[in-house]
C-alpha positions in Angstrom: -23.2 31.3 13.4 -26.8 32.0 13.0 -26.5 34.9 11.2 -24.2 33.1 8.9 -26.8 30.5 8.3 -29.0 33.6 7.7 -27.2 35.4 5.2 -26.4 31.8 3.3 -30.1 31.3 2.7 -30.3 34.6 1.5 -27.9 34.3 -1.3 -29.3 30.7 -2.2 -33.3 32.4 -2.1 -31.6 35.4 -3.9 -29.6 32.7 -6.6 -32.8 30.7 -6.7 -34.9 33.8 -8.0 -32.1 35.1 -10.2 -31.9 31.7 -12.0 -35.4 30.5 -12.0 -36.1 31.1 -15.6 -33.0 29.7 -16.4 -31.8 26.4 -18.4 -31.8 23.4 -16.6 -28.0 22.9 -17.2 -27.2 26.2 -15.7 -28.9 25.3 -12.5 -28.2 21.4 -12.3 -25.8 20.4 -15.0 -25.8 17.1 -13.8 -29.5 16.3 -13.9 -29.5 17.9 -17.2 -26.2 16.3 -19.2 -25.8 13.2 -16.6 -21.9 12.2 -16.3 -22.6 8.9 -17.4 -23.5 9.7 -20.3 -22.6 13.2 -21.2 -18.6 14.9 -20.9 -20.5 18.8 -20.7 -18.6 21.8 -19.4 -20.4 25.4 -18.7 -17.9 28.7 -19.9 -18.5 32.0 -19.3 -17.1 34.9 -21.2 -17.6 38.7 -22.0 -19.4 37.7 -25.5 -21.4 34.4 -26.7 -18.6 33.5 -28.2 -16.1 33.7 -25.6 -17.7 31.7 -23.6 -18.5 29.1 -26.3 -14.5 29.2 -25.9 -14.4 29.5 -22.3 -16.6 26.1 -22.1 -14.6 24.0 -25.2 -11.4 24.8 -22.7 -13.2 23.1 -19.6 -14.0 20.7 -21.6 -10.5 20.1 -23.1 -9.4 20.0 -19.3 -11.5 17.5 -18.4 -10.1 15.4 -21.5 -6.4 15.9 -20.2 -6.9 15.1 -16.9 -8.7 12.1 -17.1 -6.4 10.8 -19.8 -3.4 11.4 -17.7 -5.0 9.5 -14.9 -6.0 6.8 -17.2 -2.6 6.2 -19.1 -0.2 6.2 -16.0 -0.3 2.3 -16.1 1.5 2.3 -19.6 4.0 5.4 -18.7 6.7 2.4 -17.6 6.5 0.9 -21.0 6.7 4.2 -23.0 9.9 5.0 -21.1 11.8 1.4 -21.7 10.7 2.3 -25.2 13.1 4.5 -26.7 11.7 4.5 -30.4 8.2 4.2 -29.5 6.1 8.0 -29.9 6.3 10.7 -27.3 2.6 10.3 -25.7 2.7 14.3 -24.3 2.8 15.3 -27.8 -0.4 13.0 -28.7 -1.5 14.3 -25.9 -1.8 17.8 -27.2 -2.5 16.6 -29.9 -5.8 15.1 -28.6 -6.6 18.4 -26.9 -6.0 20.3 -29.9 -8.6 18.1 -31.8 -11.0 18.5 -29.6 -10.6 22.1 -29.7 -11.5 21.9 -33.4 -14.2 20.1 -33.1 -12.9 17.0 -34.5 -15.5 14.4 -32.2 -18.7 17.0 -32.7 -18.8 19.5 -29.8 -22.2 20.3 -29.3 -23.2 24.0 -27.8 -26.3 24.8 -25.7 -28.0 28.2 -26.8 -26.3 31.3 -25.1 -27.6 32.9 -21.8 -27.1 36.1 -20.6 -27.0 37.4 -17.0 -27.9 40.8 -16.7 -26.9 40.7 -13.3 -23.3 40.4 -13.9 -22.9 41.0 -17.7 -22.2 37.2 -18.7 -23.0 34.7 -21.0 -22.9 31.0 -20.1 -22.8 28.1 -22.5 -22.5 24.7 -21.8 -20.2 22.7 -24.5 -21.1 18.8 -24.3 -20.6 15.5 -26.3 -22.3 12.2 -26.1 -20.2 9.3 -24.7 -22.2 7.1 -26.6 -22.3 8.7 -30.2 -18.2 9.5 -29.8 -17.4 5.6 -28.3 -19.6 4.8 -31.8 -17.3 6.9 -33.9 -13.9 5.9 -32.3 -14.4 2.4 -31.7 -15.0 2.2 -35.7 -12.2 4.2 -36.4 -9.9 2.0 -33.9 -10.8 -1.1 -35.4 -9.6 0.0 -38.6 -6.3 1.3 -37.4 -5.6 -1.7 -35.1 -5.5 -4.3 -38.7 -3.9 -1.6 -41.0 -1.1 -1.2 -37.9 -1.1 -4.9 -37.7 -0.7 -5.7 -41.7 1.7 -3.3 -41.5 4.2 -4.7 -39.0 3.7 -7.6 -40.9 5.0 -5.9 -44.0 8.1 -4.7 -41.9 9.3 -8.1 -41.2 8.7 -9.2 -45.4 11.1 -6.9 -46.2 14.2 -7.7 -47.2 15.9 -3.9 -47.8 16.8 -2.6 -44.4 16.0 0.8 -45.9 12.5 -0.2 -47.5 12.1 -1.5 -43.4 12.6 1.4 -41.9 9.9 3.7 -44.4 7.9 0.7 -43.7 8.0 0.9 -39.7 7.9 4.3 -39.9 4.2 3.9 -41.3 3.3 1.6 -38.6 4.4 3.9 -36.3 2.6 6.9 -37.5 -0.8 4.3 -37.8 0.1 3.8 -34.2 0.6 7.0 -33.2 -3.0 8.0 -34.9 -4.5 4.8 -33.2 -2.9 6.4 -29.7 -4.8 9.1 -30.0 -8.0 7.7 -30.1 -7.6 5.5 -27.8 -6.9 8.3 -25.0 -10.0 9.3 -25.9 -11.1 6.3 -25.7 -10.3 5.8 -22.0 -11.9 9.3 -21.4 -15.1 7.8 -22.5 -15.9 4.4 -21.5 -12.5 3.4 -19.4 -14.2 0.1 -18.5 -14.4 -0.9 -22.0 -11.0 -0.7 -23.0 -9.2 -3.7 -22.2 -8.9 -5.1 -25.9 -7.4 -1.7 -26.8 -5.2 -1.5 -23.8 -3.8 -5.5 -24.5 -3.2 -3.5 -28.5 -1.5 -1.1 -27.0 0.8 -2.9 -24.9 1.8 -5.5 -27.7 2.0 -3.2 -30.1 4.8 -1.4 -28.2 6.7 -4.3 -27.6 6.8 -5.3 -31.2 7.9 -1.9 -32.2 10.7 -1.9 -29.2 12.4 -5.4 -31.0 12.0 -3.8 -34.2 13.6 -0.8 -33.1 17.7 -1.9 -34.1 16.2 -1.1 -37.7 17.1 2.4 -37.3 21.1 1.3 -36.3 21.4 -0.5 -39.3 20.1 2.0 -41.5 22.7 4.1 -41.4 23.8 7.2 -43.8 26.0 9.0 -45.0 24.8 12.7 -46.2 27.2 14.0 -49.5 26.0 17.6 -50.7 27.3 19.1 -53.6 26.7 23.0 -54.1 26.4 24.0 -50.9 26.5 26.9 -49.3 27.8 27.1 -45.8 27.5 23.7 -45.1 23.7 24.5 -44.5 21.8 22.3 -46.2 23.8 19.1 -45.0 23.3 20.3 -41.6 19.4 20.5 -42.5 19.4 17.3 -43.7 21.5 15.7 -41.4 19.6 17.3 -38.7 16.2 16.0 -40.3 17.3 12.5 -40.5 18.4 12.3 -36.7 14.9 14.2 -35.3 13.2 11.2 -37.2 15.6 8.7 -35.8 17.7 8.1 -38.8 21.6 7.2 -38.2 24.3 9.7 -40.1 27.3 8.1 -40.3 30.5 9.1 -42.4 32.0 5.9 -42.3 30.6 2.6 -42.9 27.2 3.4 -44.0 24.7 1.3 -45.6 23.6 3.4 -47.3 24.9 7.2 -49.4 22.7 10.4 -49.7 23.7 12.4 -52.4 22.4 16.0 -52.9 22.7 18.5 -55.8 22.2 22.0 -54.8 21.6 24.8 -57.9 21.0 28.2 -56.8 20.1 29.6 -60.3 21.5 33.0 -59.3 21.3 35.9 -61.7 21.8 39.6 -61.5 20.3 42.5 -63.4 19.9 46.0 -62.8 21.4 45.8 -59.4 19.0 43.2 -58.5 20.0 39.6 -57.5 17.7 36.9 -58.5 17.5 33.0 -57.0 15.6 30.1 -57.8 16.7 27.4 -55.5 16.5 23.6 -56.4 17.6 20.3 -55.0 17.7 16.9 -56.0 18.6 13.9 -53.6 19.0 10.4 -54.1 19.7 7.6 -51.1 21.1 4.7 -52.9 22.8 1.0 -52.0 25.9 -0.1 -54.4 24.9 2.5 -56.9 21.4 1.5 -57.3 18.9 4.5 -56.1 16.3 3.2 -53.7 14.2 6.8 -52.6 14.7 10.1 -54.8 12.9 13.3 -53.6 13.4 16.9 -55.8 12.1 20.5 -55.1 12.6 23.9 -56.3 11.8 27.2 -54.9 10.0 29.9 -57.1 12.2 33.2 -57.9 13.6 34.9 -55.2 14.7 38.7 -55.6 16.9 41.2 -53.2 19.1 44.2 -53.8 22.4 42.6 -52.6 24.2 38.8 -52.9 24.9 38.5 -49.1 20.7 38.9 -48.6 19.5 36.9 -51.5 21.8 33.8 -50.4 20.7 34.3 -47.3 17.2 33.8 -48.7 17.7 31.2 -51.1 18.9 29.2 -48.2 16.4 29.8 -45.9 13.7 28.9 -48.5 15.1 25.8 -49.6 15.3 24.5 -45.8 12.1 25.3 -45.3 11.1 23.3 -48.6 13.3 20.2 -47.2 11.5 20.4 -43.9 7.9 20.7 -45.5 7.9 17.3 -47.5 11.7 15.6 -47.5 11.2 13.0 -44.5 7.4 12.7 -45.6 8.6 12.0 -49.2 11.8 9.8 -49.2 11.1 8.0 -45.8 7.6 7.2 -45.3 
């Protein structure tokens, strides 16, 4: 036991010596970035900048951790919620931000230890000058997501209701976000944005039969394979959108021209679309894109392309374009 004593001294003398003309935060992090006011994470890595990375990561942990903690309260609401966002993907979404930079990172200078061929950094933010920046940001969101539920319930065109809760969602989803971070900050001081929260999710839960009574039904004309029906059909359900083929409010119709042309042995496409969604014959949202010119040495490859191409093109900017 002694000699365990012994040899522990030694390695705290020997760590003591090693580090002496070392930063402060590399020897006591706290005393140098307190926790209450500081989120700070040391990394290590192989190069400066791998351990700038190494120490963003820590510090993206720290973020998803306390977050998780902090939100289990409203977890029962989110799940009676059926419409309401998917908080795992604002979630990652929030680490991925962080990642970037997006609330201003800040990096001590590098040090390297000979001893063991590593450099340390120590990745921090202030929780005051980030609680400054999301607060002001939050208040914005909360009246824009509040003006416009209030526009959902002015309008009279189930279909102009649904683009119009689809906005308030996405300024809720946006307002979500920060206020995870929020919570990972100054928890204590959250309790306006947490009462938001939970209203806001109610109102969006009675306002959810919308999407039943929007219904559609998807008519494509041109199509090949039935596959760009099934790409739109399949867009309108991932952004909870009813396809229906019979009694439908409303009627999608979609004009495929593949522009195909063949000379020299080589086939050429230039994909277009144009859709309309319209009520008795009276178009309510139009959206139109073409593909540039598309070239392959057989038909079976450049259909295949053309396809491809225009999907991609429908899931790029359709939803975004036509319904919100």
């Amino acid at each position: 036991m002694k000699k365990q004593i012994i040899n522990i001294s030694i390695l705290l003398m020997y760590s003591a010596l090693c580090f002496a003309s070392s930063p402060k935060w590399l020897t006591d992090l706290e005393k140098a970035f307190p926790t209450v006011d500081y989120v700070r994470a040391v990394g290590e890595g192989n190069s400066e900048c791998s351990a700038k990375k190494s120490a963003l990561s820590e510090l993206s942990s720290y973020f998803n951790q306390t977050i998780t903690s902090q939100t289990h309260a409203l977890k029962s609401i989110e799940r009676d919620n059926f419409s309401y966002i998917e908080k795992g993907d604002v979630r990652q979404n929030l680490i991925t931000s962080t990642k970037s930079d997006l609330f201003s990172v800040q990096y001590t200078n590098s040090v390297y230890d000979k001893r063991n061929e590593k450099y340390y950094v120590c990745a921090y933010l202030s929780r005051k000058d980030v609680w400054t920046v999301i607060s002001q940001k939050m208040a914005v969101l909360m009246n824009s997501c509040e003006s416009s539920l209030r526009q959902v319930n002015k309008e009279t065109e189930i279909l102009n209701q649904l683009i119009q809760l689809n906005r308030t969602e996405q300024l809720n989803s946006d307002f979500y976000l920060l206020y995870e971070m929020a919570l990972a900050i100054y928890p204590h001081r959250c309790s306006e944005y947490t009462s938001f929260v939970e209203k806001t999710v109610s109102e969006l839960s009675a306002l959810s039969s919308i999407r039943v009574q929007a219904t559609i039904k998807v008519i494509v004309n041109g199509d090949k394979q039935n596959r760009i029906k099934g790409k739109i059909c399949s867009l309108l359900s991932q952004n909870g959108i009813t396809v229906s083929e019979i009694n439908a409010r409303y009627v999608l119709n979609a004009d495929v021209l593949w522009n195909e042309s063949q000379f020299n042995g080589i086939y050429s496409s230039i994909p277009q679309i144009q859709i309309t969604v319209s009520n008795r014959n009276t178009g309510l949202e139009f959206y139109a894109t073409k593909c540039e010119k598309l070239s392959a040495y057989n038909q079976e490859t450049i259909e295949q392309i053309a396809i491809a191409n225009l999907e991609e093109q429908l899931e790029e900017r359709f939803i975004t374009e036509c319904f919100e």
